[in-house]
C-alpha positions as CSV (number, residue, x, y, z in Angstrom):
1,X,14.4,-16.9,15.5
2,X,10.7,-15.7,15.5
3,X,8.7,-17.2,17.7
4,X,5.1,-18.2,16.3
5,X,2.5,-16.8,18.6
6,X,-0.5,-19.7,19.3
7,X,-3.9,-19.1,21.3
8,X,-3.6,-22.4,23.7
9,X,-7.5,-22.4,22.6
10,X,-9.5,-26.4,21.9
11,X,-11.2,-24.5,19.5
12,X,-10.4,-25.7,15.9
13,X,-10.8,-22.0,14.6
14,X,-8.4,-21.2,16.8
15,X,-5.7,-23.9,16.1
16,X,-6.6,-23.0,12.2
17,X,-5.2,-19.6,13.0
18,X,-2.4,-20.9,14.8
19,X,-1.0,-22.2,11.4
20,X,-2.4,-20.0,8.9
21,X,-3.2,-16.5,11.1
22,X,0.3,-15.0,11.0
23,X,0.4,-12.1,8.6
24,X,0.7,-13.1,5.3
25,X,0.6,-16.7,5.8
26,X,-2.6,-16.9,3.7
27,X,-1.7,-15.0,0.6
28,X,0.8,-17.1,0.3
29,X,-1.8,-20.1,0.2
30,X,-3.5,-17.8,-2.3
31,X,-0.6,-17.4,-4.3
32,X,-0.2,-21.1,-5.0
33,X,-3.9,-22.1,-5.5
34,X,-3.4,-22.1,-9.3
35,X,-0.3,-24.3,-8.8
36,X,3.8,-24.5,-8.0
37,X,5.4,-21.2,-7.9
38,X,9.2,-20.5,-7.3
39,X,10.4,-18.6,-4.5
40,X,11.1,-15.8,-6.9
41,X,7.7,-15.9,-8.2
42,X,5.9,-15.5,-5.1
43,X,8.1,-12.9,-3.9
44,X,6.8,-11.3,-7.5
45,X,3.3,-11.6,-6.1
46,X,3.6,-10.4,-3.1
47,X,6.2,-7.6,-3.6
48,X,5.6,-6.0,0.3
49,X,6.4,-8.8,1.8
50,X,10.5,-8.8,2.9
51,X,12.6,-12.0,1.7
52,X,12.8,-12.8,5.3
53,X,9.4,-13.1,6.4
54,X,8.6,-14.7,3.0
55,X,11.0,-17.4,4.1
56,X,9.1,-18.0,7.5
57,X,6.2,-17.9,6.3
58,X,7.0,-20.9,4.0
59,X,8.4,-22.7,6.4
60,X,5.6,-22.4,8.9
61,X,3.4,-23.5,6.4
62,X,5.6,-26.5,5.4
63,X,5.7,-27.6,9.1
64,X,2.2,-27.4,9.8
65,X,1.6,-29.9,6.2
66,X,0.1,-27.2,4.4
67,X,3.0,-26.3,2.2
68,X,5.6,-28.8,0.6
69,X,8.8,-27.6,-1.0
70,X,10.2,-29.8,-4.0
71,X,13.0,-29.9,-6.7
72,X,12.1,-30.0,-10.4
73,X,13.9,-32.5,-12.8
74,X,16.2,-31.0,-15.3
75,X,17.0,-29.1,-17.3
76,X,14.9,-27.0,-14.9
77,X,16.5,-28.4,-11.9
78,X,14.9,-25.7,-9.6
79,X,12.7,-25.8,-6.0
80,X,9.0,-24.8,-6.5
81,X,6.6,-24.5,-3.6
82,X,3.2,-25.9,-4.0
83,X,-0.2,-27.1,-1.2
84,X,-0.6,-30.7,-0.6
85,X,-4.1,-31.7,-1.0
86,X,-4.9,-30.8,2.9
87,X,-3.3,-27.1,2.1
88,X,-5.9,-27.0,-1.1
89,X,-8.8,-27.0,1.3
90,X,-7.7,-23.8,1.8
91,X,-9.6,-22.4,-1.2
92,X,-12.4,-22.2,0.2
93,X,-11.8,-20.6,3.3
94,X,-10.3,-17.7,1.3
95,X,-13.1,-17.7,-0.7
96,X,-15.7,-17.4,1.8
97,X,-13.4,-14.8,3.0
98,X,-13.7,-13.0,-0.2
99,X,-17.1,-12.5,0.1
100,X,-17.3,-11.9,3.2
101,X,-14.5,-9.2,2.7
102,X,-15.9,-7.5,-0.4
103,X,-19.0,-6.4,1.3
104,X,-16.8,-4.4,3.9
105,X,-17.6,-0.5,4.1
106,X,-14.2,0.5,4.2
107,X,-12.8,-1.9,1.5
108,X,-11.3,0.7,-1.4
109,X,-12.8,1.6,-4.1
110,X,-10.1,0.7,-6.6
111,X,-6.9,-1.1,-5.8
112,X,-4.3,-2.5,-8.0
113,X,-5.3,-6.8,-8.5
114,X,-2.9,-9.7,-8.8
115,X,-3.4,-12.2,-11.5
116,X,-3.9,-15.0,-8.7
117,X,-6.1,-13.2,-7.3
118,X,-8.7,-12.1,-10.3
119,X,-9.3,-16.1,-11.2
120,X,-9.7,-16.3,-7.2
121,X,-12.1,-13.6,-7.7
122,X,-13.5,-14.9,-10.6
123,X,-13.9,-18.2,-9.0
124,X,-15.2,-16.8,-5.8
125,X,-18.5,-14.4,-7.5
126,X,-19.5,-16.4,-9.9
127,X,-23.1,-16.6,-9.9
128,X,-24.7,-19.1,-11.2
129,X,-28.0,-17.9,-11.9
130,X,-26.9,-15.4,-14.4
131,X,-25.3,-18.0,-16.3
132,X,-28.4,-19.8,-16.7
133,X,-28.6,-20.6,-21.0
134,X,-25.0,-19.7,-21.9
135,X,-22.5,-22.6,-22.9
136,X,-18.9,-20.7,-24.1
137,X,-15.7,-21.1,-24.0
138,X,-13.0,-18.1,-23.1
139,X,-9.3,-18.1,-23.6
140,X,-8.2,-15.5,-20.7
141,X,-4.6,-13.9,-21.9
142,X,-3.7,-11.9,-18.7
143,X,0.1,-10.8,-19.0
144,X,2.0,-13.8,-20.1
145,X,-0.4,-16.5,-19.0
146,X,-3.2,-17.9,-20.2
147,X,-6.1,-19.7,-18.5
148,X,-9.3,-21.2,-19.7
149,X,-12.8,-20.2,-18.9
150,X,-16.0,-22.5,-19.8
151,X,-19.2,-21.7,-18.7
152,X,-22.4,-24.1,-18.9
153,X,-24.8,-25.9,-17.2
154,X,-24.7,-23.0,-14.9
155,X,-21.4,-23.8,-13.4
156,X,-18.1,-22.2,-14.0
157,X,-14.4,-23.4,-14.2
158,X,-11.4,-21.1,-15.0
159,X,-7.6,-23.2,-14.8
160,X,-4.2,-22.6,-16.3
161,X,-3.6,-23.2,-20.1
162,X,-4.6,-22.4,-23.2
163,X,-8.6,-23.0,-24.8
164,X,-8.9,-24.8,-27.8
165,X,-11.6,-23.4,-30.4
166,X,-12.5,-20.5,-27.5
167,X,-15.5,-18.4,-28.6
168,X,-14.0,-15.5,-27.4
169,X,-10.3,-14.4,-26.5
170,X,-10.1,-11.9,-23.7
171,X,-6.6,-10.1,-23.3
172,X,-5.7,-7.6,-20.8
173,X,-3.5,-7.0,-17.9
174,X,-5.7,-8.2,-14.8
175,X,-6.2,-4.6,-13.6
176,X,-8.1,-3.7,-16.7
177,X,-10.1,-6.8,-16.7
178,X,-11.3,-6.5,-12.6
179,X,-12.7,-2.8,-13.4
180,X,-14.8,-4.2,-15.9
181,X,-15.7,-7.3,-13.9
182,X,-16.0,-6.1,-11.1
183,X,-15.7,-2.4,-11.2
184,X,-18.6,-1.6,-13.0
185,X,-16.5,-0.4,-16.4
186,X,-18.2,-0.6,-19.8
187,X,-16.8,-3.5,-21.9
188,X,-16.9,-1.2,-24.7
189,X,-15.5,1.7,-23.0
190,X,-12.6,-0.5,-22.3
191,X,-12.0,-2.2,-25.3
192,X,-12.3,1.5,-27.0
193,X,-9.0,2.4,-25.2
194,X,-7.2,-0.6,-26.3
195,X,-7.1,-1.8,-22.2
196,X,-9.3,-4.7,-23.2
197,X,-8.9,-6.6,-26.6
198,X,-11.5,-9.1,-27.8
199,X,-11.6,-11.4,-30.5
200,X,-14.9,-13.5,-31.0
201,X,-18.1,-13.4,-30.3
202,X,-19.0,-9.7,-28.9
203,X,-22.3,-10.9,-26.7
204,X,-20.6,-13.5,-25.1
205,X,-17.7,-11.4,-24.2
206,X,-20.6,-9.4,-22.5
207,X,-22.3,-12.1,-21.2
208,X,-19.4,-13.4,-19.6
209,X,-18.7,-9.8,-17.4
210,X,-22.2,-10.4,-16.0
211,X,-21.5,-13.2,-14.4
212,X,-19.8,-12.0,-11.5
213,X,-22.1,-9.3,-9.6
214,X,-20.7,-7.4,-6.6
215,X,-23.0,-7.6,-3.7
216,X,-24.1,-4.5,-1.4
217,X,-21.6,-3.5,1.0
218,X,-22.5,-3.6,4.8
219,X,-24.0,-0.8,6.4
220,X,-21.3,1.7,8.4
221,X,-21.8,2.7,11.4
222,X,-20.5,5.0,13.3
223,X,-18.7,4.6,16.4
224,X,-20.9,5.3,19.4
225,X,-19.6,7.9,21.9
């Protein structure tokens, strides 16, 4: 049985990592920020991480009150996994940990993306200044799911589901949207390749990859000797 290592610290950073520090204990969290997922579907989002310590980390997480495991009526009749309402405080701890993390000099330049974790992304730059004047609605088709984006009063809100009347319909693996998003890829150049389709209005399909600016990353420095 593993044993769960714990820093014996009063700090409450440090008893926060005691239940969410262990390695991949928090992409789990991330995985189920946009709701339930089955056991099989997280192990589909997190494809390096073994059976086993998906298994441990789920219970962990369910004894510390974060996670809850629970059976869905038929005909379904399967276990999901999904945070209570203390575990979805979470969100913004990984969020602030996106931007904190995207700033890092070493991060990669280009690394395959997760559908959780664009509309995490998505949620996480969003900057509400550049939004200032535009009122849309966005249908995002990313793989087999859809979410919907809106956009006004400066404030932004992307969650599972279809859009009704969208003014633009973005569809696209969620690869081929991040490099425009946030990879500094031409909209055009994209939707010229067939890796982006849009349907709608053009300008606010553009309008909308502006919304997310990448900030400058850190300064390096090297090590002194």
């Amino acid at each position: 049985m593993a044993t769960r290592r714990e820093y014996f610290d009063g700090c409450a950073a440090a008893h926060a990592l005691d239940l969410v520090g262990e390695r991949w204990a928090l992409l789990v969290v991330r995985e189920l920020i946009l709701g339930p997922k089955r056991f099989t579907d997280l192990r589909g989002g997190l494809p390096l991480a073994s059976p086993n310590v998906l298994s441990q980390r789920l219970r962990d997480l369910e004894q510390a009150g974060i996670v809850r495991r629970r059976r869905l009526p038929p005909p379904a009749a399967s276990a999901v996994y999904e945070l209570t309402e203390w575990g979805q405080g979470l969100e913004p701890v990984l969020q602030a940990l996106g931007r904190w993390g995207v700033r890092s000099p070493t991060r990669p330049e280009a690394s395959d993306i997760g559908l959780d974790s664009l509309v995490l992304a998505l949620r996480t730059m969003f900057e509400p200044a550049a939004a200032e004047g535009l009122a849309a609605t966005y249908e995002l088709r990313l793989g087999d799911h859809a979410f919907r984006a809106t956009v006004a009063d400066a404030a932004f809100e992307v969650v599972p589901g279809e859009a009704a009347a969208p003014d633009v319909v973005l569809t696209a693996a969620p690869s081929a949207l991040a490099a425009v998003v946030f990879g500094g890829r031409p909209l055009a150049d994209a939707v010229s390749t067939g890796d982006v389709k849009v349907e709608g209005d053009p300008a606010a399909a553009e309008r909308l990859m502006a919304l997310f600016p990448m900030p400058e990353r850190a300064p390096a420095f090297a090590a002194a000797d």
